[in-house]
C-alpha positions as CSV (number, residue, x, y, z in Angstrom):
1,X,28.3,-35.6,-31.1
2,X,25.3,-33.7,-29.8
3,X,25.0,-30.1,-29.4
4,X,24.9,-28.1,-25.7
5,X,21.0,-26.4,-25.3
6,X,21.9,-22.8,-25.7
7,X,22.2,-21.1,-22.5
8,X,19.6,-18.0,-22.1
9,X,21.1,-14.8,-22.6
10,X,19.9,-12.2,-20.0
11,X,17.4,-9.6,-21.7
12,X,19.5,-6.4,-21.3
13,X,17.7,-3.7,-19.3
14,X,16.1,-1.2,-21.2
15,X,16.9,1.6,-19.0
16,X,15.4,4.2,-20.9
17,X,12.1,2.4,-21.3
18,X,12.0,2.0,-17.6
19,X,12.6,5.9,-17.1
20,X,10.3,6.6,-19.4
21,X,7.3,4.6,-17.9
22,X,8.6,6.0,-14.2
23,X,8.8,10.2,-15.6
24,X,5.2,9.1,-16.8
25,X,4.0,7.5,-13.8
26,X,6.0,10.2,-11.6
27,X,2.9,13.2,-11.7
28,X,0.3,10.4,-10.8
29,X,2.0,9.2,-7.6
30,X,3.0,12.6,-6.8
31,X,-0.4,13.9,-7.0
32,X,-1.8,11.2,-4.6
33,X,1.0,11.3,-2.7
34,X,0.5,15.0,-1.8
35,X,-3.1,14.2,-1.4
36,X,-3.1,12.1,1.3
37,X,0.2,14.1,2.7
38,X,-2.1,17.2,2.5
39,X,-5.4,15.7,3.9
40,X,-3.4,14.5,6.9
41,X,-1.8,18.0,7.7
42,X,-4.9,19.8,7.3
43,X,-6.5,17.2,10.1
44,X,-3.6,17.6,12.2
45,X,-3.5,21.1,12.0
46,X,-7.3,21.8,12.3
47,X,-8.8,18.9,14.4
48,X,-8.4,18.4,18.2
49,X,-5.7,15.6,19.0
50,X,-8.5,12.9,19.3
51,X,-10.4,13.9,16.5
52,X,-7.4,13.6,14.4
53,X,-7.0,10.2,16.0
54,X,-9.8,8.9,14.7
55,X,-9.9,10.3,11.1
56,X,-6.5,8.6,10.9
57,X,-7.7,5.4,12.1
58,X,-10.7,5.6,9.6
59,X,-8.2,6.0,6.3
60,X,-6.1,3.3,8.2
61,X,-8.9,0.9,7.8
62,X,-9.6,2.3,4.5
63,X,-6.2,1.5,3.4
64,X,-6.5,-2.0,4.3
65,X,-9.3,-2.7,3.0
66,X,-8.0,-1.3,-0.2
67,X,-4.4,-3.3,-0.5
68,X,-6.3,-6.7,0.3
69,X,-8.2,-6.5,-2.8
70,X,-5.4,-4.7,-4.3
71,X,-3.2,-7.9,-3.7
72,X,-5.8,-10.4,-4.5
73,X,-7.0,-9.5,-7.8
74,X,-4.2,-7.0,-9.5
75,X,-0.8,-8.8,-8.5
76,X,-2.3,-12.0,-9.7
77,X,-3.3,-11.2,-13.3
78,X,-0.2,-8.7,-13.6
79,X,2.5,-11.5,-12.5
80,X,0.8,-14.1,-15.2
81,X,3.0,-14.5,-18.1
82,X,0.4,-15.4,-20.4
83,X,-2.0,-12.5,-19.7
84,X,-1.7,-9.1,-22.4
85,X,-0.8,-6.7,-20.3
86,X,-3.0,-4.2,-22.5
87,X,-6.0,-5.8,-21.9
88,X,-7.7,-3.8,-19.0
89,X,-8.7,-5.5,-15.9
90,X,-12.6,-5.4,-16.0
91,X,-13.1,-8.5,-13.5
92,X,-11.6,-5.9,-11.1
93,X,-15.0,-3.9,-11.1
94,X,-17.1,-6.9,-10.7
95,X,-15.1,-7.6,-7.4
96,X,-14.7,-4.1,-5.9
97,X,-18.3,-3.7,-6.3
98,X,-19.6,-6.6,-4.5
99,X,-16.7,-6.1,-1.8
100,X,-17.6,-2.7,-1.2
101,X,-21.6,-3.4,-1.2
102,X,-21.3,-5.7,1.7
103,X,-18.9,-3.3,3.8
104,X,-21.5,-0.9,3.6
105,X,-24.1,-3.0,5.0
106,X,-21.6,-4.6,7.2
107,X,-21.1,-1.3,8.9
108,X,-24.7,0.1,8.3
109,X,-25.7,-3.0,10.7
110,X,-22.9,-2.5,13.2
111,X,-23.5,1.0,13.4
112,X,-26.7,0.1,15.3
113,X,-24.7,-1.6,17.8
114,X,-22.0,0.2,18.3
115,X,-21.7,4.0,20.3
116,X,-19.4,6.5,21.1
117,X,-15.7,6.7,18.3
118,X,-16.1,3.1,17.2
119,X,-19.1,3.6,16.2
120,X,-18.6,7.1,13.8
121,X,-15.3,5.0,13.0
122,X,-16.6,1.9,12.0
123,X,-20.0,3.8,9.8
124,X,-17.5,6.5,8.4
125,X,-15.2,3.8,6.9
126,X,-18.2,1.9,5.6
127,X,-19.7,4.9,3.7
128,X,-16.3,5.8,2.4
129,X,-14.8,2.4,1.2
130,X,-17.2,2.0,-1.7
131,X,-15.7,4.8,-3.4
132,X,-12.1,4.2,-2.9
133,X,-12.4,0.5,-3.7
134,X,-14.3,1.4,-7.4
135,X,-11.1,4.3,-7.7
136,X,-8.6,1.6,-7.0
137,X,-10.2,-0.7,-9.7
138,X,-10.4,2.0,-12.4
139,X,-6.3,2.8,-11.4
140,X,-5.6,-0.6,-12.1
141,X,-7.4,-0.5,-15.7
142,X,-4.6,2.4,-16.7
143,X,-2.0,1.1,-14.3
144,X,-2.2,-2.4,-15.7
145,X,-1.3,-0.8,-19.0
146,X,1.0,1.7,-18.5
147,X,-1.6,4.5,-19.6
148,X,-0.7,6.9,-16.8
149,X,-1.5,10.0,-19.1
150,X,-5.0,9.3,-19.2
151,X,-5.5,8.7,-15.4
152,X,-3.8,12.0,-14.7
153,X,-7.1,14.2,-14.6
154,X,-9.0,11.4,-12.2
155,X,-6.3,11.8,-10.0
156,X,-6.2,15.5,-10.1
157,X,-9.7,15.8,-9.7
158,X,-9.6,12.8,-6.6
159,X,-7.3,15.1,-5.0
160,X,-9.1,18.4,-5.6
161,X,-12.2,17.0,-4.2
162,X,-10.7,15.1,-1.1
163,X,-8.6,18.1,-0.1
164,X,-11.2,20.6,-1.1
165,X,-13.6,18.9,1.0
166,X,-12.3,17.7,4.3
167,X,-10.5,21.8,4.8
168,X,-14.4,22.9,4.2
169,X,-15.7,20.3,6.8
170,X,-13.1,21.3,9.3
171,X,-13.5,25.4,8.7
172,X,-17.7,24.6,8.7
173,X,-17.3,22.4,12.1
174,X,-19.8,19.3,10.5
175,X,-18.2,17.3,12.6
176,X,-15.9,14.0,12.5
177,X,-18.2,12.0,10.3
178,X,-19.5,14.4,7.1
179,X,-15.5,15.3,7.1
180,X,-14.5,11.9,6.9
181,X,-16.8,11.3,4.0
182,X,-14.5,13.2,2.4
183,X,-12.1,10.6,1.8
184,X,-14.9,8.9,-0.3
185,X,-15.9,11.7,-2.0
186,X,-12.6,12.2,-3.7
187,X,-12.3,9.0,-5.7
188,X,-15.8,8.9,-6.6
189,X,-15.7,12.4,-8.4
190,X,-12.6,11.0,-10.1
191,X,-14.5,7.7,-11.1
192,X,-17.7,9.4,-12.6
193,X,-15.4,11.6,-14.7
194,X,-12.7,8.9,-15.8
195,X,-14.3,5.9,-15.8
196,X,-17.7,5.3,-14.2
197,X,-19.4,1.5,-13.9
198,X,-21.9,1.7,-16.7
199,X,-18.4,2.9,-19.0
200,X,-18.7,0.7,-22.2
201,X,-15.1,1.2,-22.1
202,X,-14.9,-1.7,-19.5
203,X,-14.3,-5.2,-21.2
204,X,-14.6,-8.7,-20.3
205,X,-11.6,-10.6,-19.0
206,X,-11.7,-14.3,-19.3
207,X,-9.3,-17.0,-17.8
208,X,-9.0,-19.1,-15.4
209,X,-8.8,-17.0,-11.9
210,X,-5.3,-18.3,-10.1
211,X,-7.0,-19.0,-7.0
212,X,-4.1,-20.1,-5.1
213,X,-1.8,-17.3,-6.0
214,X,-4.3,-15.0,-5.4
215,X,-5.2,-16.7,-1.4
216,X,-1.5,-16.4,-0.9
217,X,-0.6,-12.8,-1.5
218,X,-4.0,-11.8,-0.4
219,X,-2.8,-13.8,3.1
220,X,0.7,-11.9,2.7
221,X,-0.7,-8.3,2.2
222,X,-3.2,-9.2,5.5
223,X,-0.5,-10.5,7.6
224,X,2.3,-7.6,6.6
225,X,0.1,-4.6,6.0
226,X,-2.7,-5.6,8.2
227,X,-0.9,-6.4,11.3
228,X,1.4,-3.4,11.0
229,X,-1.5,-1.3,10.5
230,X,-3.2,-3.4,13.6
231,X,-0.2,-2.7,15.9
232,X,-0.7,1.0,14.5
233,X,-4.1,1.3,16.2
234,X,-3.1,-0.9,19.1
235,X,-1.0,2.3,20.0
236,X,-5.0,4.0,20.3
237,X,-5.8,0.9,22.8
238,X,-2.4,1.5,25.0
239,X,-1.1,4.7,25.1
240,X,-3.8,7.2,23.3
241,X,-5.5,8.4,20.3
242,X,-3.2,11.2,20.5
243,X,-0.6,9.1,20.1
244,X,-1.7,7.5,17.5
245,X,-2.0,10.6,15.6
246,X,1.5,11.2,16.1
247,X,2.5,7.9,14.5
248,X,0.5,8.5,11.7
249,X,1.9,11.5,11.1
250,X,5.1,10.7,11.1
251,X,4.3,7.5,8.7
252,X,2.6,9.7,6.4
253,X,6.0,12.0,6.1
254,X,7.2,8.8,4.3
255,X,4.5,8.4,2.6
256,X,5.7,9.6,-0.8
257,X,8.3,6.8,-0.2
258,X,5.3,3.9,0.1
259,X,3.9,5.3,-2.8
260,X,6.7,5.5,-4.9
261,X,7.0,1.9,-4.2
262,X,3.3,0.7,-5.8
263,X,4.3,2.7,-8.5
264,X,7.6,0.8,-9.1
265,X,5.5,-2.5,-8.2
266,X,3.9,-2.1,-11.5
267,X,7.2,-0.8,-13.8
268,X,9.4,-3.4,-12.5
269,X,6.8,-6.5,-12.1
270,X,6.0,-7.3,-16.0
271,X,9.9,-6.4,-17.0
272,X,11.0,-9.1,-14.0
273,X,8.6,-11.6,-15.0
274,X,10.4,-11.4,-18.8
275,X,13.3,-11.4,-17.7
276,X,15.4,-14.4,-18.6
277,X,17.4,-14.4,-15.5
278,X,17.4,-17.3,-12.4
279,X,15.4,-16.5,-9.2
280,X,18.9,-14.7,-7.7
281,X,19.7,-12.4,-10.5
282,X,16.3,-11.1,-10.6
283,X,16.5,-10.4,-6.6
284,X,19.9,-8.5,-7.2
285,X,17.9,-6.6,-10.4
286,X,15.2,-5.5,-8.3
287,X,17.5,-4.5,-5.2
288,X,18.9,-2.2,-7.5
289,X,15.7,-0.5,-8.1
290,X,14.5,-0.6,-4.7
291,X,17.5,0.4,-3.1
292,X,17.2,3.7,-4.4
293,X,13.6,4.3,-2.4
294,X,15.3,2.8,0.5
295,X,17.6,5.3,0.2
296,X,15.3,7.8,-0.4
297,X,13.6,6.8,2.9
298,X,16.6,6.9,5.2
299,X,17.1,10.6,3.5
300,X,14.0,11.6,4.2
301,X,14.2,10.6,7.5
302,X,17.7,12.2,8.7
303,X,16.3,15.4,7.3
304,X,13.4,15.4,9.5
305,X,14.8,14.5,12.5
306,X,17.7,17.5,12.3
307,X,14.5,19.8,11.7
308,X,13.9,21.5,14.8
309,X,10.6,20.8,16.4
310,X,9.2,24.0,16.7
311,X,9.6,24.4,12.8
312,X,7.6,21.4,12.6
313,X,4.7,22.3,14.6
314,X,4.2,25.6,12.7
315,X,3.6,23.8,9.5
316,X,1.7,20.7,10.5
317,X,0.9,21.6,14.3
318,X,1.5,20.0,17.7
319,X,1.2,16.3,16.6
320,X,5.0,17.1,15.5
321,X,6.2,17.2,18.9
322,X,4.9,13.3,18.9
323,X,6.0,12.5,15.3
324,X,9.9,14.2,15.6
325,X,10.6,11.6,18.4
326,X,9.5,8.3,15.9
327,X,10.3,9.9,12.3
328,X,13.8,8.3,12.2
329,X,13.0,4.7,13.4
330,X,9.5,5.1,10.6
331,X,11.9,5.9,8.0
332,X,14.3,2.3,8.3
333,X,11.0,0.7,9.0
334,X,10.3,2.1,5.4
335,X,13.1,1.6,4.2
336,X,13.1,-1.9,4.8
337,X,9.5,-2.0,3.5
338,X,10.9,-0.7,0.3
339,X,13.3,-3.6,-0.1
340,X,10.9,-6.1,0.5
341,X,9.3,-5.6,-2.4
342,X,12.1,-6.9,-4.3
343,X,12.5,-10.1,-2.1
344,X,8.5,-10.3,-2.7
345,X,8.5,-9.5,-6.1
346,X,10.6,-12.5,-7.0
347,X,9.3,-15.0,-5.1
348,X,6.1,-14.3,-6.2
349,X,7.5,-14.5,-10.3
350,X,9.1,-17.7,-9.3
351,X,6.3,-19.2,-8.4
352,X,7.0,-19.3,-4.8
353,X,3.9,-17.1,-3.1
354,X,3.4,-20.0,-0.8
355,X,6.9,-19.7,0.8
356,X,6.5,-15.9,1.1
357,X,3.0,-16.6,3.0
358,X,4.7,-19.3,5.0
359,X,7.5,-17.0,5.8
360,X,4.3,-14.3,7.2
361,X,2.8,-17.1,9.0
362,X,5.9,-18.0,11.1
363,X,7.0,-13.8,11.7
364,X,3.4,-12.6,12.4
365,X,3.3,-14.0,15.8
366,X,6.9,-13.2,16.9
367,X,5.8,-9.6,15.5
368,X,3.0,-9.3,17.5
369,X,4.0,-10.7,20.8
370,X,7.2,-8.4,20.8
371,X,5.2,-5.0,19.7
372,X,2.5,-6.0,22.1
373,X,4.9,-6.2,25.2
374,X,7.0,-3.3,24.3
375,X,3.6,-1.2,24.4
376,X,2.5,-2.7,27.6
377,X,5.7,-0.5,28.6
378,X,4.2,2.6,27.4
379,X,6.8,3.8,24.9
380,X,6.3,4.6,21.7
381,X,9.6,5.4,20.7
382,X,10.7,2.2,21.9
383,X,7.8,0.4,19.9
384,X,8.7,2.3,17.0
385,X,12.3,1.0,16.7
386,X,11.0,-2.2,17.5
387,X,8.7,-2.6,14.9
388,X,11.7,-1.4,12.6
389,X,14.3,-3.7,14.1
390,X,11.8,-6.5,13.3
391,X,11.1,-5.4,9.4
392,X,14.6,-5.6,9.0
393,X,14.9,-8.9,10.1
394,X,12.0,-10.2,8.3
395,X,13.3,-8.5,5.1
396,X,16.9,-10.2,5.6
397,X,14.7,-13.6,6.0
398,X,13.1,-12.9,3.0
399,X,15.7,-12.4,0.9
400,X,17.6,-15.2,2.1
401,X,14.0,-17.1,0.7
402,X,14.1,-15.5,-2.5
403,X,17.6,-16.3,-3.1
404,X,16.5,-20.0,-2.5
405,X,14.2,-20.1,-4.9
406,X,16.6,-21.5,-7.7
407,X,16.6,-24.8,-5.9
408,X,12.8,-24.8,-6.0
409,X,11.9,-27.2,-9.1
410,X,8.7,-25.4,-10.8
411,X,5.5,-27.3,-11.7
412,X,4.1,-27.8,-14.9
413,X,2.2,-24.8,-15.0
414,X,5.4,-22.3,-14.1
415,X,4.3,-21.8,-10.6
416,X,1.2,-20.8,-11.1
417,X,-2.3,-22.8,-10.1
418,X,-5.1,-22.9,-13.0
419,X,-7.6,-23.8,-10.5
């Protein structure tokens, strides 16, 4: 008579271990979430209409630049079961650096080719992305191991400086370019008092890099983020700069939501990973969490559409009249954002980041044809409810893919490439 293999039991959700690391996490993301909620306001406020246009579409670009390396060197080490989460991530800096070298040059050079906006555009985001890659790098050292506490003051002092120095730019008139420097200046005053390169703090990380992970959410975070953030500045290329400014604004009222999100990205990621649970119970366990910031988004949302315009123009100025039409339809698209993580999240832990690029591959082009044509049209409330509708749907599909995954047969390495 032979005995049944025991069936895993599910590890039972800490919940107060998960509140605790979420109350510590909480002043961080709320500190850079008000930073770049305040920086934006004070632009909008204080810079013409196409002015604030273009300082948008420079920490646009910044952004992106930022979540590709974000996604192709953090997600990988944090979702690998075999790697100490306490260890910090010092191949990180090795990267950023070298990334943010070459942008520099990249736009140095193309700044002698370029005129008019592109041109302060493309030099502005150059000088500044340097900084805010090197920031990024040093956040994931703490992030990586839960040591929120100690990144508190670089974040403080990143917000300080970024806020401090783009309202003195725009009272000084120094023009477009020295104020966007100011979304350098920020991190690098944080890095040089938290953790600077020459830091003897930073230690060596040494495994074999998962190159094929790595290509594949790198591939995802381009094809999500970038070409929502490229459809973002198409609306520059169709309607106006001024429009553009409006979206922006109205995507940065949810951006507390968004950052929310990266901060749940790293509570929930090593506790799903542990969890002994198949592909579709983790995807209902990470709804659960997720669904609350979905929530929070739609809230958000309602509450600003019901506030009368006028109110909104006196606090962040006449780029409200532009935002107040859009708000609604950017809060389901973040919404839906916000529950893609989980879909995302559990793909990626079964071993299944090749499905979620495939998944990108075959929506990117639907995506872009559709936003494309509605702004041919000229509308950008129409677009924004487009792009909205089409998250949702993509979300749906991904979930339906993560569900799957429990008929996926894992190789011998879990999932993960070793090359």
């Amino acid at each position: 008579m032979t005995s049944e293999a025991p069936v895993p039991t599910p590890i039972s959700d800490p919940p107060r271990k998960i509140a605790r690391l979420l109350h510590t996490a909480a002043p961080n993301q709320a500190t850079v979430s008000l930073a770049n909620l305040a920086v934006v306001v004070l632009s909008a406020r204080m810079l013409p209409p196409g002015a604030f246009g273009l300082f948008v579409s420079v920490q646009l670009a910044v952004l992106f630049c930022v979540g590709v390396v974000n996604a192709s060197v953090l997600m990988p080490i944090v979702s690998d079961p075999t790697v100490d989460p306490t260890r910090p991530v010092a191949e990180a800096r090795r990267v950023v650096l070298l990334i943010g070298t070459g942008g520099l040059v990249v736009a140095v050079a193309a700044s002698f080719v370029l005129t008019g906006e592109l041109r302060v555009a493309v030099l502005a985001t150059g000088l500044v992305l340097p900084g805010c890659l090197y920031w990024d790098a040093v956040r994931m050292h703490y992030q990586g191991r839960s040591d929120y506490l100690r990144l508190l003051p670089g974040d403080l002092i990143a917000a300080l400086v970024m806020v401090g120095w783009v309202a003195a730019t725009v009272l000084l008139e120094q023009g477009s370019l020295v104020t966007m420097l100011g979304l350098g200046a920020g991190p690098w005053a944080a890095c040089l008092v938290v953790l600077p390169p020459w830091s003897a703090r930073w230690t060596s990380w040494r495994r074999p890099w998962p190159r094929r992970v790595s290509a594949n959410l790198a591939g995802d975070y381009v094809i999500a983020t970038g070409l929502d953030q490229l459809l973002t500045l198409l609306t520059a290329v169709f309607l106006s700069t001024v429009a553009l400014g409006g979206l922006r604004l109205a995507q940065s009222a949810l951006g507390p939501v968004a950052t929310l999100a990266i901060a749940l990205n790293y509570t929930v990621l090593p506790r799903l990973r542990d969890l002994e649970l198949t592909p579709s119970g983790k995807l209902r366990w990470a709804s659960k969490r997720f669904g609350a910031l979905a929530g929070l988004a739609l809230a958000i949302g309602v509450g600003l559409t019901l506030l009368p315009v006028s109110v909104g123009q006196s606090i962040v100025g006449d780029a409200w009249a532009i935002s107040a039409p859009v708000v609604l339809a950017v809060a389901v698209y973040a919404a839906a954002s916000a529950l893609g993580h989980a879909a995302t999240l559990t793909m990626l832990i079964s071993g299944a980041s090749g499905m979620l690029l495939a998944v990108r591959m075959v929506s990117a082009p639907v995506v872009t044809a559709v936003c494309v044509l509605v702004l041919t049209r000229h509308e950008l409330v129409l677009y924004a409810w487009a792009a909205a509708g089409l998250l949702v749907l993509i979300t749906a599909v991904l979930f339906i893919m993560a569900a799957r995954c429990d008929r996926r047969v894992p190789d011998a390495t879990g999932g993960r490439d070793e090359n």
